[in-house]
Structure formats: C-alpha cells, structure tokens
N, C-alpha and C positions, 0 to 999 in steps of 0.2 A: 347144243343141237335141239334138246329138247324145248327151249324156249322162242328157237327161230319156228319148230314145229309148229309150236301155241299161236305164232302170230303169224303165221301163214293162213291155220283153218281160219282165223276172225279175223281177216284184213282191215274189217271197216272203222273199227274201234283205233286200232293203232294208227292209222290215216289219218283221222280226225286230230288223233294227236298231236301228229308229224305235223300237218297243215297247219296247227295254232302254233306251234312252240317256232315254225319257220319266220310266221307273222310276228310272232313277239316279238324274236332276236332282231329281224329286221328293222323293226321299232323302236324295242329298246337300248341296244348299242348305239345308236345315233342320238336319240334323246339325253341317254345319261352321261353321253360324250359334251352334247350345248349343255347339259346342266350341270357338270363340272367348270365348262369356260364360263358360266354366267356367275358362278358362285363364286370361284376364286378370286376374283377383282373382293368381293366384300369382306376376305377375311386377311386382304394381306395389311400388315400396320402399314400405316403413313405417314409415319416420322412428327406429325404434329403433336404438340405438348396440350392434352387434353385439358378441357376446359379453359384454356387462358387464352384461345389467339383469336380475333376478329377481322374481316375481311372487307377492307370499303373497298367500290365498287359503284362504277358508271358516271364518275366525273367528268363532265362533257364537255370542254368549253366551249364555251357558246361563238368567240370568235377566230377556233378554228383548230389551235395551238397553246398548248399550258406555256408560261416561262420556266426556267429556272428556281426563277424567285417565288411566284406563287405555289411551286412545289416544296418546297422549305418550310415559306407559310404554311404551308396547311400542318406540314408535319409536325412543326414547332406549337401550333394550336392542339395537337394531339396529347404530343410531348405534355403539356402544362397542365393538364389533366390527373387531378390523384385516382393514384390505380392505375396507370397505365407505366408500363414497365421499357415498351420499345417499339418505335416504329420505322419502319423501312417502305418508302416508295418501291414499287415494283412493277415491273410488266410479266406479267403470269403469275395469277394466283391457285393455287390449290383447289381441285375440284370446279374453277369457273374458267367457261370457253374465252370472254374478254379480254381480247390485248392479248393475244399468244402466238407465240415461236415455239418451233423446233429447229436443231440446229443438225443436220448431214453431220455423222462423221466415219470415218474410215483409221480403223489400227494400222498399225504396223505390218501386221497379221495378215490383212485384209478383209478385218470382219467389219462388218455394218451396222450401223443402228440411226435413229434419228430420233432421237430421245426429246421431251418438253425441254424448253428451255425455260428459269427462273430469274430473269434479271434483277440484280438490286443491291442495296446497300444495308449490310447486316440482316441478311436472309437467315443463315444459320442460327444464329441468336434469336432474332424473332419468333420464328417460327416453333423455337426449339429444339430442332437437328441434332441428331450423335452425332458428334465427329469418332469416325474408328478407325483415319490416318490421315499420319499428313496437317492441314492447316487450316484454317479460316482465311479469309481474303486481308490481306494488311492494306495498308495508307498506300502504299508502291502498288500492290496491284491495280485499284482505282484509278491513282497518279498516269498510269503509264495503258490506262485502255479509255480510248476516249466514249467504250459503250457502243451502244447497237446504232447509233445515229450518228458517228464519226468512224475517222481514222482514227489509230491507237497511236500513239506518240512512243517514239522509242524504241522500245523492243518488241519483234514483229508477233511473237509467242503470247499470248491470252492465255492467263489461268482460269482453270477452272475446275467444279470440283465435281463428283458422279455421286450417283447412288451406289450403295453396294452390288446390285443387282447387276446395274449398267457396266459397272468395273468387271465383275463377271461375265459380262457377256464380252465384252469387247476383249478383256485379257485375263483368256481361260488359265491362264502358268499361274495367275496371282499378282503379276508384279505389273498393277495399274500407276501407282504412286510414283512423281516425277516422268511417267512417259508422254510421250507426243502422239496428239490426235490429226489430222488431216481432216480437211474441212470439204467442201464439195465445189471451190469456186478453179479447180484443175490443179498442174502440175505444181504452180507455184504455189499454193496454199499446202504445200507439204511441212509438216508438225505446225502446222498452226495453233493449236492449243494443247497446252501444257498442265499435265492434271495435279493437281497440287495437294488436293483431299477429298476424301472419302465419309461418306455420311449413309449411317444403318440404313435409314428410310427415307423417301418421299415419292407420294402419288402422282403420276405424270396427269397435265390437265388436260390431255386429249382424252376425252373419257369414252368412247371409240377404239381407242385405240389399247383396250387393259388386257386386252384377250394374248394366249401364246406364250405367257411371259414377261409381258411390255410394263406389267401392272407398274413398274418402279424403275422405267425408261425416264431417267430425271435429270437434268445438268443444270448448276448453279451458275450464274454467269457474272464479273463485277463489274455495277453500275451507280454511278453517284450522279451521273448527270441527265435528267425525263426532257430538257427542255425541246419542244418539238412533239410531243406525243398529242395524241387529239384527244385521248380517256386515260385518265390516271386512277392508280387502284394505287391502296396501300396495305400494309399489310399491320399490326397491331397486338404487341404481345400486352395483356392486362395481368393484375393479380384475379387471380380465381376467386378473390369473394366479389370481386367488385364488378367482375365481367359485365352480370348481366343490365346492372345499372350503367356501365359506359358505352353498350352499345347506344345507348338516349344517346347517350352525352356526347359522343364522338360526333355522332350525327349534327348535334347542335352545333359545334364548336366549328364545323366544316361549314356548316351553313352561313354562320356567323361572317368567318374567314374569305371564303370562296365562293359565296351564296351569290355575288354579284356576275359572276363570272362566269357560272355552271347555267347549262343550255335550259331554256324555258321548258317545264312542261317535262323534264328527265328527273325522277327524284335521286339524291345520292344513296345508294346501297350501302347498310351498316347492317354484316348478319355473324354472326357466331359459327368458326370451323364448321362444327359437326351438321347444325341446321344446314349449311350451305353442302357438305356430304352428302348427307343425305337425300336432299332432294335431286343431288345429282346421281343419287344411284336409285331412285324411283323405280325406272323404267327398267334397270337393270333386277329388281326385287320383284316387280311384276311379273318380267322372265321368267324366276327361280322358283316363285310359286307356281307358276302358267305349268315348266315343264316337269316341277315334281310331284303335281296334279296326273301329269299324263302317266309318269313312271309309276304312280302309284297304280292307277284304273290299269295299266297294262298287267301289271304284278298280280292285283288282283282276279282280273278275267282272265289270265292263264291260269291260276291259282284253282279256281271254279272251275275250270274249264275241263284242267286236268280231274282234278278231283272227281265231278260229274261226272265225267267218260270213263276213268275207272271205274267208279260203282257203280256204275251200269255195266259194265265190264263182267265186273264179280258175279253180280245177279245173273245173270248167263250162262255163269260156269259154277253153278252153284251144284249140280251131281256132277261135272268134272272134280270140283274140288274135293266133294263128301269121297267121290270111288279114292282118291290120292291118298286121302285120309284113313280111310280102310286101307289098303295098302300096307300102310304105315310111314304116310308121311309127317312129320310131326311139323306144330304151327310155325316155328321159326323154319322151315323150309316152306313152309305156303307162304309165307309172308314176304323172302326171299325172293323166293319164284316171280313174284309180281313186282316187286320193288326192282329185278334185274329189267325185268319186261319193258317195265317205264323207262329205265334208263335207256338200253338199247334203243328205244321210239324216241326219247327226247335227243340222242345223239344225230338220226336220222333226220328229224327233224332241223337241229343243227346246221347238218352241214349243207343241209339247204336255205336254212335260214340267214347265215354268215355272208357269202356273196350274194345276198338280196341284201342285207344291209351295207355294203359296199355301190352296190348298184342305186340304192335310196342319197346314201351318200353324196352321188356323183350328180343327182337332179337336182339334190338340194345346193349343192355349189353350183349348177348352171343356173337355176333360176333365183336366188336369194343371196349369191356367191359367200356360203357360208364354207369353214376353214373342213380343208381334206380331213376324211376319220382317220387316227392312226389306229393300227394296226393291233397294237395291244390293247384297244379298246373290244378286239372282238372275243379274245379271251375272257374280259370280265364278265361278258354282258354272256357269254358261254355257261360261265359256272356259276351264275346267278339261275338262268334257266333250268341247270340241272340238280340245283339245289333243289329249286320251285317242284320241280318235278319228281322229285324224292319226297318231299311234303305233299306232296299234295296226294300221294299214291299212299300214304303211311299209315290215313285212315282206312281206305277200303282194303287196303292189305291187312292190318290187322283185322278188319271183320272178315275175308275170308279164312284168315287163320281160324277164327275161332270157330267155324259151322263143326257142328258135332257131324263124324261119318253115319250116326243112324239116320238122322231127319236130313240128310244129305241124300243119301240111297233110294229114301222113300220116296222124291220126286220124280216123276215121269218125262 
C-alpha cells in the first residue's frame, strides 16, 4: 500500500515509464518473433557433405530440348575427371530456384505438406545424405518410374524418400518407413507414393519457403531418365582437396562436351555448395542484422530510458528518502522500495504493451502478410522488459540507498 501511495503523489514519472515499456513490448515481441524466423533457416544442417559437392547449373539448350544421350554425355565427361567422386543429373538443386518441383502430399492422417522435390539418380550418394532408415533408391525403383516426364511402368506406387523433418511432420506416431502418401491429382492418386527412406537432412530449395518449420520440407524422387528438359543441372560430389581446381575443370569439360549445344550468350554455372548457400541466404543475413539492429536500439533506449526516469525520480525524493532513513529505514529496504516501484510500472506498463503488440501484429500481416505472432512470444518479450527494468532501476536504487539521513534532512 505504501508503494501504490508513492506513485500516486508522482504520477508523472511512473507514466513516462508505463508509456515507454508499452512501446517497447509492442516492438519488441514482434521484432524478435521475425528475428527468430529469419535466423532459424541459417542454422539448421543441410545434409550436404562439406566441402566436396558442386553445383552446375543453367545448361540451356539452345534448340529447345536436352536428349537422353547428351545428358549422359555430359555426365560421363564429368565422371573422367580425377577428383571427381559422383555425378548425378538432376532437376532441383540445393539452395538454386532452377528447374524446381514441389510435390502435394497428403498422410493417411490427413496431414499436409508440399515439400521441394529432388529428382535424380544417386542423389543420396552425391550429395552425401545420412540415410537413418529404410533404403536408397535400387535398379527397380528407376526401372519401374518412368520419372517426372512419363508414366511409371508397372507398379502404380513411386518411391520415395523424406527428410527427417518432413517424416515428422506428416507421421507425428513415428512410423513414416514403408507408408503410403497421396498425391493431389484426387481420389484415384490415393497411396501414390511409397516412402521407402529417411535421410537426417536436406534444405528444401524454395528458399521462401524456410520460415514455420519448412526449413527441411525435402523429398527425394527416382529419375534416370532428363530427356525433355529445356536446362539441365547436375549435381557433383569431388574429393575435398581437389574441389576447388575441378570447379575450372568441370566447367571446361562441359564446354568441351556440350558447348555446341548450350544457348548463345548463357554461360554454364559451376559453383561450390556453400558459395551457392550463401549467396542464397544474403538477403535472408541482411534481415538478421537489419532486425537485431533494431532489438538492440530498442533494448537500449528502454534501458536509458528507464534508468533516466528513475534518477530523476531519486533526485526528487531525496528528503523523502533521508526522513525514511532517519526513521530507520535501512538501504536494503530503500533500494527494495524502488526496485518494487519499477516493477509494479513495468507490469503496467505491460499489460498495455502485450495487446498493442498483438494489434502491431495484425497490420503487419495485412499489409506485408507476414506469419501471425504466437502467443508465447509475448511472455518472453514480457520478461525481457522486466528484467530491463530491474536493471535499469538498480543503479539509481542503490544511490538512493546510500543518502546519508543527515545531508538528507538538511534539504528544504
């Protein structure tokens, strides 16, 4: 009672408080909610085998359509390369937008996802993939799917293998291995694909799409047969000392090979996993800095803010504190007294802050359509403010603690 007292007679100081700590939460709850989704995508593994895999890219043919055979060719030009360990043509590569699918699918369950899809032959190997159940793609599976550009000969079931992630999402129980997926072309595509193995990691290449969880939205797909594609990508596991000398060389050997055939004026793309990572999470790193710029300056100017307005505070009540002191109040109870004060204002402050950040929320999904705030974001960004505001009162609380009751008394 005694401390509702105290900030009843000084309204104006505890207002000031209240007003900034509102403004903050509203801010910062939202901020460090986009800078949690921007972050995450950068620190989840992506299954690739560091330093050894390279990525061509933007082979065009010039009239129209690759063959069969020229995609062979080129691989077997790869293949004859020392230091180079495995090549697999593919449509979707790792961190680049060209040539990509995603495939609809639907559980048992009836849960959803639409995960990147990886077409190709000896993905796993290539690229490096844990397998951590289940299988690699065999001679039969290739045999019996004629790929994304036919009918599948035989059996109507397509294998195919998930990320751990994806296995998780779609079969919360555990038991992904051997079940049937449903595909999105209706009734009759029911258990269209047959999951056959599981692999720890891989980055899905809608890079757009990493936010929620998606980060390792991924399905393997088997294909041996590109003929029909208008831009062929391959994909290129090297020995690690030789890498960076066969990105040259890869390059040559396609030129060499295919150089007649590739569109005028398109050069072929030969870059190194990570270089090509990277540049694809640029914009995404510009974010992270952008918005733990802002989280910092808010931290701060509440930091200041609070701090100022208490010791101005103090100074005010500086023969209130000295009479307390005479009394016999001693400095762990003055310093109490003030450090309670804060808290009470910072909670006020609160819980007008919380549904303003809610409400900031709601403009920034109509105008930006960025993802709804959850809920448990407003607790953290709560007890971050009340922390801020326990510091920040800790100094000018210990200096009223210490005014001696004589040179207290003496002021008028």
């Amino acid at each position: 009672m005694q401390t509702l007292s105290m900030l009843r007679r000084s309204p104006l100081m505890p207002l000031l408080v209240i007003v900034q700590v509102a403004l903050a939460s509203a801010i910062l709850a939202n901020v460090l909610f986009l800078l949690a989704q921007q972050t995450a995508p950068l620190l989840v593994h992506d299954g690739i085998a560091p330093g050894q895999v390279l990525l061509v890219d933007q082979l065009i043919q010039d009239k129209g359509r690759w063959t069969q055979a020229q995609v062979q060719d080129g691989a077997r030009a790869m293949r004859s390369l020392p230091g180079v360990q495995a090549v697999s043509p593919t449509m979707g590569l790792p961190a680049r937008a060209a040539m990509t699918f995603t495939i609809p699918l639907r559980s048992a369950a009836g849960i959803t996802a639409e995960p990147s899809g990886f077409a190709g032959d000896g993905l796993v190997g290539t690229l490096g993939l844990q397998l951590v159940e289940g299988r690699d793609f065999n001679d039969d599976d290739y045999a019996g799917n004629a790929g994304l550009f036919g009918k599948s000969a035989g059996a109507h079931q397509i294998p195919v293998i998930l990320t751990a992630a994806l296995a998780r999402h779609l079969f919360p129980d555990g038991h992904a291995l051997g079940a049937q997926l449903q595909g999105n072309d209706g009734p009759d595509d029911e258990g269209r694909y047959l999951v056959v193995g599981v692999v720890a990691h891989l980055l899905r290449h809608q890079m757009d799409e990493l936010d929620d969880g998606r980060s390792e939205f991924s399905l393997l797909y088997p294909q041996r047969r590109f003929d029909g594609v208008p831009i062929l990508a391959y994909a290129v596991r090297t020995d690690p000392r030789r890498r960076d000398a066969l990105q040259v060389q890869v390059g040559d050997a396609l030129r060499r090979q295919l150089g007649t055939f590739q569109a005028e004026g398109v050069p072929i793309q030969v870059a190194a996993y990570e270089e090509v990572r990277a540049e694809a999470f640029r914009t995404r790193r510009a974010a992270v800095w952008l918005l733990g710029t802002v989280c910092t300056v808010v931290v701060l100017i509440t930091l200041l803010g609070i701090a100022s307005v208490s010791a101005y505070w103090v100074e005010q009540r500086i023969r209130q504190i000295g009479i307390r002191r005479a009394l016999g109040a001693t400095r762990a109870q003055v310093q109490r007294q003030f450090q309670l004060e804060n808290l009470l204002v910072v909670v006020v402050g609160l819980l007008a802050g919380l549904p303003l950040a809610l409400a900031v929320n709601q403009l920034l999904m109509q105008a930006y359509e960025l993802t709804r705030l959850p809920l448990s974001w407003l607790p953290l960004g709560a007890l971050i403010l009340l922390a801020l505001g326990q510091l920040a009162v800790f100094g000018p609380a210990r200096r009223a603690a210490r005014i001696a009751p004589a040179v207290a008394t003496r002021i008028a």
